[in-house]
Backbone as JSON Lines, residues from 0, in Angstrom:
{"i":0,"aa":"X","n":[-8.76,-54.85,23.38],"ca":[-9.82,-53.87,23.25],"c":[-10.11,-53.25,24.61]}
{"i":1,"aa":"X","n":[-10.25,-54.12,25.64],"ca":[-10.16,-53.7,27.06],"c":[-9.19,-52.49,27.36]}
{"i":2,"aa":"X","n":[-7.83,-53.05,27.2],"ca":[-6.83,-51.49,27.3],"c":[-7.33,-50.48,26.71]}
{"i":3,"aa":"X","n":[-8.09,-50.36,25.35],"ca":[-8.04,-49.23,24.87],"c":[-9.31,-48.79,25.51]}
{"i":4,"aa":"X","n":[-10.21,-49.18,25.89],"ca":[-11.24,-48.58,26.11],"c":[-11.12,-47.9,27.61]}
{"i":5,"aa":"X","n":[-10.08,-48.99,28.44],"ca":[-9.73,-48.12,29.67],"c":[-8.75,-47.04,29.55]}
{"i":6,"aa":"X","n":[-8.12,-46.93,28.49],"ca":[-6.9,-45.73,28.12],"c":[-8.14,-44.75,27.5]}
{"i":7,"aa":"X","n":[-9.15,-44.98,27.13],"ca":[-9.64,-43.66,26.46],"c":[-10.44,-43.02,27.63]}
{"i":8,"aa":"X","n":[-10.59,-43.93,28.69],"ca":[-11.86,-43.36,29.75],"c":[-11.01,-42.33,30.4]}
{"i":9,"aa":"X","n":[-9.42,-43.08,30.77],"ca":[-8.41,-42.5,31.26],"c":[-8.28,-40.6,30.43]}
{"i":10,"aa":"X","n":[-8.04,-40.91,29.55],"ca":[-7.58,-39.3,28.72],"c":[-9.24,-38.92,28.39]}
{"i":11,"aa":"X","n":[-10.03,-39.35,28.87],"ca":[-11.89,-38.56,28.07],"c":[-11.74,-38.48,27.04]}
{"i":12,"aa":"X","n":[-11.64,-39.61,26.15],"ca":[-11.87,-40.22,24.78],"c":[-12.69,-40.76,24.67]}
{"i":13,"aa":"X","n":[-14.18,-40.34,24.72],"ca":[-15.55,-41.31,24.55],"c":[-15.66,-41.53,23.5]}
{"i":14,"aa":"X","n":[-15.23,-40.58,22.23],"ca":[-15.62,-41.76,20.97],"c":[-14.97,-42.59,20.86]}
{"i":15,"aa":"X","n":[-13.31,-42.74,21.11],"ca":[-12.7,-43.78,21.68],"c":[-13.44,-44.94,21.91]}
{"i":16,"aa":"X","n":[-14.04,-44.7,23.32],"ca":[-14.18,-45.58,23.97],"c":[-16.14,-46.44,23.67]}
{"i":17,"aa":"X","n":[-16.54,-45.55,22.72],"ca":[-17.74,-46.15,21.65],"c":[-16.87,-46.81,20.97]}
{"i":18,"aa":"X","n":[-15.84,-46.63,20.15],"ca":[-15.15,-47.57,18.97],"c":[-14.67,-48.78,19.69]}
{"i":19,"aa":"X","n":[-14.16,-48.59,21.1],"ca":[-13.32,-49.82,21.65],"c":[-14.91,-50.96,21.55]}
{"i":20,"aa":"X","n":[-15.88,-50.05,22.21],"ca":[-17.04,-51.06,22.87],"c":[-18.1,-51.52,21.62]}
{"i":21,"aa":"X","n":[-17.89,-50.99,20.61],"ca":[-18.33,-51.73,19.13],"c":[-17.45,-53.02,18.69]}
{"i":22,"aa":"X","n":[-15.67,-52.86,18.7],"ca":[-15.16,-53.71,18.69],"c":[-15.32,-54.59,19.8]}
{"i":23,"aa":"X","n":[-15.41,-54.76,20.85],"ca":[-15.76,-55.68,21.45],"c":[-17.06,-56.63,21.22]}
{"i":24,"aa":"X","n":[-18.3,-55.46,20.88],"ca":[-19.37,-55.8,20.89],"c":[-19.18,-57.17,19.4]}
{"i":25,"aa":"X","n":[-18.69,-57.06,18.35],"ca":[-18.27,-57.44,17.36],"c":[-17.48,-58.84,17.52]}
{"i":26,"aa":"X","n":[-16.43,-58.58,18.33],"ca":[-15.96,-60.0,18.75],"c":[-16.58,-60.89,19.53]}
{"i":27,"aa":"X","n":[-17.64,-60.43,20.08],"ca":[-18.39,-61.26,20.82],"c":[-19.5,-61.87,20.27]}
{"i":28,"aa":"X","n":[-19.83,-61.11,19.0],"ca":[-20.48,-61.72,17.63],"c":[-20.21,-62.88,17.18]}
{"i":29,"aa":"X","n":[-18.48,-62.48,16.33],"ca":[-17.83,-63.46,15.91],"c":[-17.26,-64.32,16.69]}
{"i":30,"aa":"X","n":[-17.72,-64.78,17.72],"ca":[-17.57,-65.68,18.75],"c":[-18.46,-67.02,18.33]}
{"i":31,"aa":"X","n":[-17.67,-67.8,17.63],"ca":[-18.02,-69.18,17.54],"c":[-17.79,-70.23,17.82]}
{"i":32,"aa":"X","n":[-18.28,-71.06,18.37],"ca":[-18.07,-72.15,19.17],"c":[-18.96,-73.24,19.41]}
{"i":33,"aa":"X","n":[-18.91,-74.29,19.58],"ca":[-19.96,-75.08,20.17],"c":[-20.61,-74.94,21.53]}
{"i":34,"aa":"X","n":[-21.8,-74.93,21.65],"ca":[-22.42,-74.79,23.01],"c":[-22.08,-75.14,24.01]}
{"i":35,"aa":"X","n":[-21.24,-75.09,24.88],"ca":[-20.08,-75.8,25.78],"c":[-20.31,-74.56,27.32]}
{"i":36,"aa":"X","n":[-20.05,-75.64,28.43],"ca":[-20.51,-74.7,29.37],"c":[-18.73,-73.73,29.18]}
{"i":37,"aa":"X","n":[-17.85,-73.82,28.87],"ca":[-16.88,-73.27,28.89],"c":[-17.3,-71.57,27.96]}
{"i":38,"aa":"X","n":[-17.75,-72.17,26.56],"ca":[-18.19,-70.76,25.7],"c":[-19.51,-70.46,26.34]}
{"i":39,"aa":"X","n":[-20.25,-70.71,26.95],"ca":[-21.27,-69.97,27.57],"c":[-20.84,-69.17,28.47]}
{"i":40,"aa":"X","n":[-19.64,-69.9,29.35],"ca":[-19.12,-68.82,30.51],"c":[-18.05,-67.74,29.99]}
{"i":41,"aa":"X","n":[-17.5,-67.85,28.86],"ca":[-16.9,-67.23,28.06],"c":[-17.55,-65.68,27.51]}
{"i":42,"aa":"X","n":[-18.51,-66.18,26.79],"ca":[-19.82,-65.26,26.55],"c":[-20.02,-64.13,27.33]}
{"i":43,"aa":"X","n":[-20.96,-64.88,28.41],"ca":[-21.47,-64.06,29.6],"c":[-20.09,-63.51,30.19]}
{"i":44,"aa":"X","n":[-18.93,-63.89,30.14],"ca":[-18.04,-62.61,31.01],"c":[-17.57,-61.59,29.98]}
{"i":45,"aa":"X","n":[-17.65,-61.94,28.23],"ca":[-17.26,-60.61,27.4],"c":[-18.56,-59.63,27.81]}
{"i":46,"aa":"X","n":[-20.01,-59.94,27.71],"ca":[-21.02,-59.11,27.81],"c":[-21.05,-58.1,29.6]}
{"i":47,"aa":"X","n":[-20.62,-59.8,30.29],"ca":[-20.41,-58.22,31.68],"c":[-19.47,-57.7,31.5]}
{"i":48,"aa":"X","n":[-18.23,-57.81,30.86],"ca":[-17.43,-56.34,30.39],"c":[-17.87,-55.41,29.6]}
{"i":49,"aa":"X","n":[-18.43,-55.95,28.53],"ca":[-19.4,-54.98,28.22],"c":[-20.42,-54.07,28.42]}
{"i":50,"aa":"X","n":[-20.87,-54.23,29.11],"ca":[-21.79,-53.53,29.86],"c":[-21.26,-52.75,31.13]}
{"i":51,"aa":"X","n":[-19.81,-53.24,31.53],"ca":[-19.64,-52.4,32.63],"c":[-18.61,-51.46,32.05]}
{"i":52,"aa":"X","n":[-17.97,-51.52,30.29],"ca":[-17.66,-50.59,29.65],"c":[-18.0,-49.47,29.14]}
{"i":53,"aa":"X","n":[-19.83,-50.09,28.91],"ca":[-20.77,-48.81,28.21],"c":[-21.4,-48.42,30.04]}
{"i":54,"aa":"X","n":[-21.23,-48.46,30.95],"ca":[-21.83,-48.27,32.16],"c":[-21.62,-46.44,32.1]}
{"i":55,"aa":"X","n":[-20.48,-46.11,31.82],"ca":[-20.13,-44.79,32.51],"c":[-20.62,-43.98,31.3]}
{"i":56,"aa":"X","n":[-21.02,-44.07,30.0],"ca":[-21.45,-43.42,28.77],"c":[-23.04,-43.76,28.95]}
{"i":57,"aa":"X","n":[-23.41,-45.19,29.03],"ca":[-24.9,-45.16,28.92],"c":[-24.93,-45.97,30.39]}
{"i":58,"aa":"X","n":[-25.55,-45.43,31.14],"ca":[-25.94,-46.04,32.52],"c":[-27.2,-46.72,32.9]}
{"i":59,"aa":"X","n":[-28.27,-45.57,31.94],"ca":[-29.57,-46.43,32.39],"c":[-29.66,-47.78,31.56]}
{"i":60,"aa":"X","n":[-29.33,-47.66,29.76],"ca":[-29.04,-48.96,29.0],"c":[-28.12,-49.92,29.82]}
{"i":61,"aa":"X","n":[-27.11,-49.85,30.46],"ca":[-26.24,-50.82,30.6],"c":[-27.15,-50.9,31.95]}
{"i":62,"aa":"X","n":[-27.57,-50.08,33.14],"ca":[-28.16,-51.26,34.13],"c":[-29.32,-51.3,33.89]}
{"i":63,"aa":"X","n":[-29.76,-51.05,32.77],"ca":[-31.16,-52.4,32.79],"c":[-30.78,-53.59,31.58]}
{"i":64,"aa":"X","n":[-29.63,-53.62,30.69],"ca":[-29.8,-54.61,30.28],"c":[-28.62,-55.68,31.12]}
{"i":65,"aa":"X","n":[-27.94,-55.24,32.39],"ca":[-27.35,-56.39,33.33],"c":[-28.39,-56.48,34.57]}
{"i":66,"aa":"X","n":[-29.59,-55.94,34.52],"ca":[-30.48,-56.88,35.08],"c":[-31.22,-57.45,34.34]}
{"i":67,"aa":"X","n":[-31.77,-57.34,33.01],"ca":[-32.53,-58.3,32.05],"c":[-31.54,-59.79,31.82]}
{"i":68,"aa":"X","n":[-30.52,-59.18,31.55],"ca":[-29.46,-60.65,31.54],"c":[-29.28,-61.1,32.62]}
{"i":69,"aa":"X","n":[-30.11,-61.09,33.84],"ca":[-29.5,-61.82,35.0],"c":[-28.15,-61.76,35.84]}
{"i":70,"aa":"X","n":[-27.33,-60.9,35.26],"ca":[-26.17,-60.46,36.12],"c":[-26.09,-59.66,36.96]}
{"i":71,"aa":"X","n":[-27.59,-59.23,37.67],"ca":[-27.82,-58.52,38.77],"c":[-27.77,-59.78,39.94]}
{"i":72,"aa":"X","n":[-28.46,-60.68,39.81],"ca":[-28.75,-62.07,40.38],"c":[-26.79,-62.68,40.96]}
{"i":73,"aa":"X","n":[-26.35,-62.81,39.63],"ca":[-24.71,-63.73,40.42],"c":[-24.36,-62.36,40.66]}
{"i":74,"aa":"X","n":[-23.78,-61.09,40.4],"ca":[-22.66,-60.4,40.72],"c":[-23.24,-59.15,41.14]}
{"i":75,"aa":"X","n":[-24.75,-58.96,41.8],"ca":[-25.03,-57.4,42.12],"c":[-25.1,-56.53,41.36]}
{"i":76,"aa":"X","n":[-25.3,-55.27,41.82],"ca":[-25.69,-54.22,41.17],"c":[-24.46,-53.65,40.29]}
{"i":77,"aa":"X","n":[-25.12,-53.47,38.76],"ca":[-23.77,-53.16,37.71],"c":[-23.34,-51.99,38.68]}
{"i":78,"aa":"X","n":[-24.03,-51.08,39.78],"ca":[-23.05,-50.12,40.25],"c":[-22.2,-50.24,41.28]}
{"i":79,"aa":"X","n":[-22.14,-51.65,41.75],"ca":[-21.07,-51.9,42.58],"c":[-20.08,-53.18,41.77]}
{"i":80,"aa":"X","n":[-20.07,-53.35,40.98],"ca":[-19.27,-54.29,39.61],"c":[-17.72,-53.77,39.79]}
{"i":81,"aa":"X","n":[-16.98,-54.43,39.83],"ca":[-15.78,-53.94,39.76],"c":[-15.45,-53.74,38.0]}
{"i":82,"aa":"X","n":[-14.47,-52.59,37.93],"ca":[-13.86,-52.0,36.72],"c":[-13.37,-53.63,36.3]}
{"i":83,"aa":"X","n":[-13.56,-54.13,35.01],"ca":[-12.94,-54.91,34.61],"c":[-11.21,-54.96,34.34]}
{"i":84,"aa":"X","n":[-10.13,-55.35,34.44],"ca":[-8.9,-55.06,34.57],"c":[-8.48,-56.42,33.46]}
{"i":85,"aa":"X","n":[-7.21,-55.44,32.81],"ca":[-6.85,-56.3,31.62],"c":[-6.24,-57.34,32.66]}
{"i":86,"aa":"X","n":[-5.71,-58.57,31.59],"ca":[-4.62,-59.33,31.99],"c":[-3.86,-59.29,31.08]}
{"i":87,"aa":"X","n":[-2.59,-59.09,31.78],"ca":[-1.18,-58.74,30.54],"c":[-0.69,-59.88,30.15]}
{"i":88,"aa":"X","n":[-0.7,-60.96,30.97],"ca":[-0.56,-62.18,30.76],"c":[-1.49,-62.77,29.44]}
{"i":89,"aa":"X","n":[-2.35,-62.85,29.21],"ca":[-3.45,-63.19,28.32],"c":[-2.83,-62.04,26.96]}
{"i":90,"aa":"X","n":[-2.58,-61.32,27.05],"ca":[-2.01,-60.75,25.68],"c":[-0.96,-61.17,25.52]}
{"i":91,"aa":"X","n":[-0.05,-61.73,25.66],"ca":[1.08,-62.23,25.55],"c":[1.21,-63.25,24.54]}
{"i":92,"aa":"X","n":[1.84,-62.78,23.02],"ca":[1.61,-64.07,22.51],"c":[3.1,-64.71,22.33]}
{"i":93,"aa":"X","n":[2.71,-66.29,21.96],"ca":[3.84,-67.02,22.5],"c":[4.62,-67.12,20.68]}
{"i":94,"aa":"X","n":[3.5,-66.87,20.24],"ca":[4.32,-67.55,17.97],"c":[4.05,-65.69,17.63]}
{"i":95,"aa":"X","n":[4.66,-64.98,16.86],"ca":[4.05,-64.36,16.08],"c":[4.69,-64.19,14.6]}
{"i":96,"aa":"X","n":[3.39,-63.77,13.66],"ca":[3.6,-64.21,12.02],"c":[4.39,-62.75,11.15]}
{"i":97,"aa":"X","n":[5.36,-63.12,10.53],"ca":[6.16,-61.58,10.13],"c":[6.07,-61.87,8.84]}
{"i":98,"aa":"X","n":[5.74,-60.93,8.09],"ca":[5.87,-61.14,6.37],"c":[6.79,-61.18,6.32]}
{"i":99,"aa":"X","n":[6.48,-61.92,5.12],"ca":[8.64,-62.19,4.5],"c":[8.31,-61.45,2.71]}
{"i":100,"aa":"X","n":[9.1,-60.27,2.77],"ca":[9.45,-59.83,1.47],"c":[10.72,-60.16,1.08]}
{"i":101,"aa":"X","n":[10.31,-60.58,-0.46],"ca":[11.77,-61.29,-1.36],"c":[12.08,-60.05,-2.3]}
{"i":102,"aa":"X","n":[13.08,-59.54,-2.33],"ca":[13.35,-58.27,-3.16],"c":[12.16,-57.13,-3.19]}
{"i":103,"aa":"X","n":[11.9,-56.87,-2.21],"ca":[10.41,-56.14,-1.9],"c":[9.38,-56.33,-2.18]}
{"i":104,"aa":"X","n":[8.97,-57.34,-2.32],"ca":[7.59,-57.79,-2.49],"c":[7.29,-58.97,-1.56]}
{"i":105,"aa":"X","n":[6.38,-58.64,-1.46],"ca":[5.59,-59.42,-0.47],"c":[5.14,-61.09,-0.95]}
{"i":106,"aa":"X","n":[5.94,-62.28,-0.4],"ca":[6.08,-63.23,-0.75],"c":[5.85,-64.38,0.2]}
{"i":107,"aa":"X","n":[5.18,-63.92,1.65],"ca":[4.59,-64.99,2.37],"c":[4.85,-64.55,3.66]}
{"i":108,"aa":"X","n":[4.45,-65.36,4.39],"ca":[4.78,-65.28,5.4],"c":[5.72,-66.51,6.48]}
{"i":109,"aa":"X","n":[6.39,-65.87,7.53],"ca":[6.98,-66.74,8.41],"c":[6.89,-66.67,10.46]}
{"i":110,"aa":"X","n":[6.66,-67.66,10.35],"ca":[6.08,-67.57,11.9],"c":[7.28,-68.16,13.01]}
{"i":111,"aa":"X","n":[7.5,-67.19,14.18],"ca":[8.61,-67.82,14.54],"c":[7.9,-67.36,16.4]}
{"i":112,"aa":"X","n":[9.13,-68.21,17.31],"ca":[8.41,-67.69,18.65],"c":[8.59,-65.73,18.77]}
{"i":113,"aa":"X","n":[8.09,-65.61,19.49],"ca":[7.71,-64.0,19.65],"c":[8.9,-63.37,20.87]}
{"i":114,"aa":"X","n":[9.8,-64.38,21.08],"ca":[10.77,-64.1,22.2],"c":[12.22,-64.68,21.33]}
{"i":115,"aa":"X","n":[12.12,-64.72,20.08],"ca":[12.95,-64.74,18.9],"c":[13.86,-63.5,18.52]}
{"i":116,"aa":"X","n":[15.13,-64.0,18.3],"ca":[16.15,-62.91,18.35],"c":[16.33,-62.83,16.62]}
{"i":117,"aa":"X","n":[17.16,-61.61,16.41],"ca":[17.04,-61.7,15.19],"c":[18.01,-62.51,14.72]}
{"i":118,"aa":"X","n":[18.86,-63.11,14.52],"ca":[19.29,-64.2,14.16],"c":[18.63,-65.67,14.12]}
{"i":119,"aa":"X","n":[17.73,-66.28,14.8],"ca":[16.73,-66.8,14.67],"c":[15.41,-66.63,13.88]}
{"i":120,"aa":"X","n":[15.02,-65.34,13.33],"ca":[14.27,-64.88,12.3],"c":[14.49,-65.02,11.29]}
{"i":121,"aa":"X","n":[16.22,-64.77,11.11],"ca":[16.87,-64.71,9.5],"c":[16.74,-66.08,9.06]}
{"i":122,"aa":"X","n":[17.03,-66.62,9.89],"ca":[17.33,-68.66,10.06],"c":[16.1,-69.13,9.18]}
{"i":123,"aa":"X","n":[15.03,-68.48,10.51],"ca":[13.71,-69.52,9.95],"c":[13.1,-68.94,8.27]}
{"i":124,"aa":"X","n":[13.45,-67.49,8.3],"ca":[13.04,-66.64,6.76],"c":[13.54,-67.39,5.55]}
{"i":125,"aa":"X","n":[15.16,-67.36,6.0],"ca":[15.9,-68.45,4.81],"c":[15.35,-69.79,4.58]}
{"i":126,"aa":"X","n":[15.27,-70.29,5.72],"ca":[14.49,-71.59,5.34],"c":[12.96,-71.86,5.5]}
{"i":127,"aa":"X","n":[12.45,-70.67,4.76],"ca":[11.12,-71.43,4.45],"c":[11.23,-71.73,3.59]}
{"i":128,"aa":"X","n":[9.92,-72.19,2.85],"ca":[9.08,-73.06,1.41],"c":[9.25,-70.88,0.55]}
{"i":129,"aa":"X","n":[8.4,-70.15,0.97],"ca":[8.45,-69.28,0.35],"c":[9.83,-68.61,-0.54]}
{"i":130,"aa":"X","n":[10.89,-68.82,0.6],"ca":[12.32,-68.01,0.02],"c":[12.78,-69.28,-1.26]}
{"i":131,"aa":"X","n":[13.06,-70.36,-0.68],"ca":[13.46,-71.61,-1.52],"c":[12.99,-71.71,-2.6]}
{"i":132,"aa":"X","n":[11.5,-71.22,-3.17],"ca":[11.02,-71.6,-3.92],"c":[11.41,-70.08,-4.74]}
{"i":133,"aa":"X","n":[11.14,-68.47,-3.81],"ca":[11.21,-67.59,-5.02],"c":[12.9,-67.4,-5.16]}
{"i":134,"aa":"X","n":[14.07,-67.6,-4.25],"ca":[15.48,-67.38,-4.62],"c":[15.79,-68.37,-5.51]}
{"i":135,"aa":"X","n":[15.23,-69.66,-5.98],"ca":[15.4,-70.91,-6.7],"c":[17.44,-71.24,-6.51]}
{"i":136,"aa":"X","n":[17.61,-71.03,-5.6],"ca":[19.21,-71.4,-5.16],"c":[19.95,-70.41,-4.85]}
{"i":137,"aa":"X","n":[19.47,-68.91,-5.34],"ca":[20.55,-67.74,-5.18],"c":[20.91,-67.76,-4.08]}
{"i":138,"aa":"X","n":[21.99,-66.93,-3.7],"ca":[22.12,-66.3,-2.02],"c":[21.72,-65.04,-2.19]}
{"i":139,"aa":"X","n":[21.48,-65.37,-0.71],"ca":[21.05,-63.54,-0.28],"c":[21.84,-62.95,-0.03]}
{"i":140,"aa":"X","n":[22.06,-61.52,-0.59],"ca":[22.76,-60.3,-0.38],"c":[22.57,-59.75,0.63]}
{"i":141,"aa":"X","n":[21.48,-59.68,1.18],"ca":[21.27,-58.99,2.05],"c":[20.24,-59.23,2.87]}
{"i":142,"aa":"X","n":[20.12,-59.12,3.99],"ca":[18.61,-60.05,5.34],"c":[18.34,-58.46,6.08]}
{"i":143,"aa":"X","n":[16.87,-58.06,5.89],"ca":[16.82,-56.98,6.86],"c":[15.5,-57.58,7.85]}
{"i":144,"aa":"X","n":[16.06,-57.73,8.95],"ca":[14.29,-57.4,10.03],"c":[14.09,-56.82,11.24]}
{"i":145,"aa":"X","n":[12.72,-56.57,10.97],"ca":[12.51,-55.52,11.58],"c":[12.04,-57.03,12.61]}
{"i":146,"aa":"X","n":[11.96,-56.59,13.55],"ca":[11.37,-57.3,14.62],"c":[10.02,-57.01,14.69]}
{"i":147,"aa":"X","n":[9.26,-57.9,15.09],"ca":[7.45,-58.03,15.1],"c":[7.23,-57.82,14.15]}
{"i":148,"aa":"X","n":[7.28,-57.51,12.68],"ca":[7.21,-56.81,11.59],"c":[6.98,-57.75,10.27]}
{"i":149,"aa":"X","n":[8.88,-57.46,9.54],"ca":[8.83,-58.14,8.93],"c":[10.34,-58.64,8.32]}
{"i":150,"aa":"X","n":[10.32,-59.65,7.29],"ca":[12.19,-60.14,7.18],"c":[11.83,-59.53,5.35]}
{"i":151,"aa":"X","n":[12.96,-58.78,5.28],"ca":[13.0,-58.51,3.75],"c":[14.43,-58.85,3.1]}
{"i":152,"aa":"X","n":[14.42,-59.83,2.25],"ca":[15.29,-60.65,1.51],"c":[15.97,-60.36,0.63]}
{"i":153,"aa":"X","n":[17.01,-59.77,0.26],"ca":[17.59,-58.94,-1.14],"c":[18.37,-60.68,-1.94]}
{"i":154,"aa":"X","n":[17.72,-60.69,-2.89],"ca":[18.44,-61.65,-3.71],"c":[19.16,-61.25,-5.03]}
């Protein structure tokens, strides 16, 4: 959400960059956890991105509510705050989940590493619980995948 909201500031996409900072605002909602000093510090750094996202659209809201929250106190004035900066590392995922369609329909899914070639996709597609159970022994005619996507099964 961070990239997009810095790609929309980039091209002057402010409703953009209202939609990025609702979705954020939202995940920081659905942020559940046990009270742990880890999710507290978790918390408080989505909201100072937040606030230093809505800074350049609403300025007087965002610096008075990062001095009501006390983030004037640890990190200074929201107008000397540094731009928050993604980490590319942190988006990086290590599994990701690809539908598996059996004669075009959508019949489950299969999760494989995300640095998976396609021959390793076809592998793990054939042998799930989903294919086994809807090919009941056939072979496949045909294996298509798309990478990040999905494996579609012609039986």
């Amino acid at each position: 959400v961070l990239k997009q909201v810095d790609y929309a500031y980039q091209r002057m996409q402010y409703y953009t960059v209202v939609s990025g900072a609702m979705k954020l605002l939202n995940a920081l909602e659905d942020f559940k956890s046990e009270a742990t000093d880890a999710s507290n510090a978790a918390l408080r750094e989505g909201f100072s991105i937040l606030l230093r996202c809505l800074y350049p659209a609403t300025p007087h809201l965002a610096h008075a509510l990062w001095q009501q929250l006390g983030y004037a106190d640890a990190h200074g004035d929201l107008l000397d705050a540094p731009w928050p900066e993604v980490d590319a590392g942190a988006l990086q995922k290590d599994e990701i989940e690809l539908m598996l369609q059996i004669n075009g329909k959508l019949r489950g899914s299969v999760t494989v590493s995300a640095a998976a070639d396609k021959a390793t996709i076809e592998a793990a597609a054939l042998a799930s619980e989903a294919f086994t159970k809807q090919a009941a022994g056939a072979l496949p005619k045909k294996v298509i995948v798309v990478p990040g996507r999905l494996v579609n099964i012609v039986v």
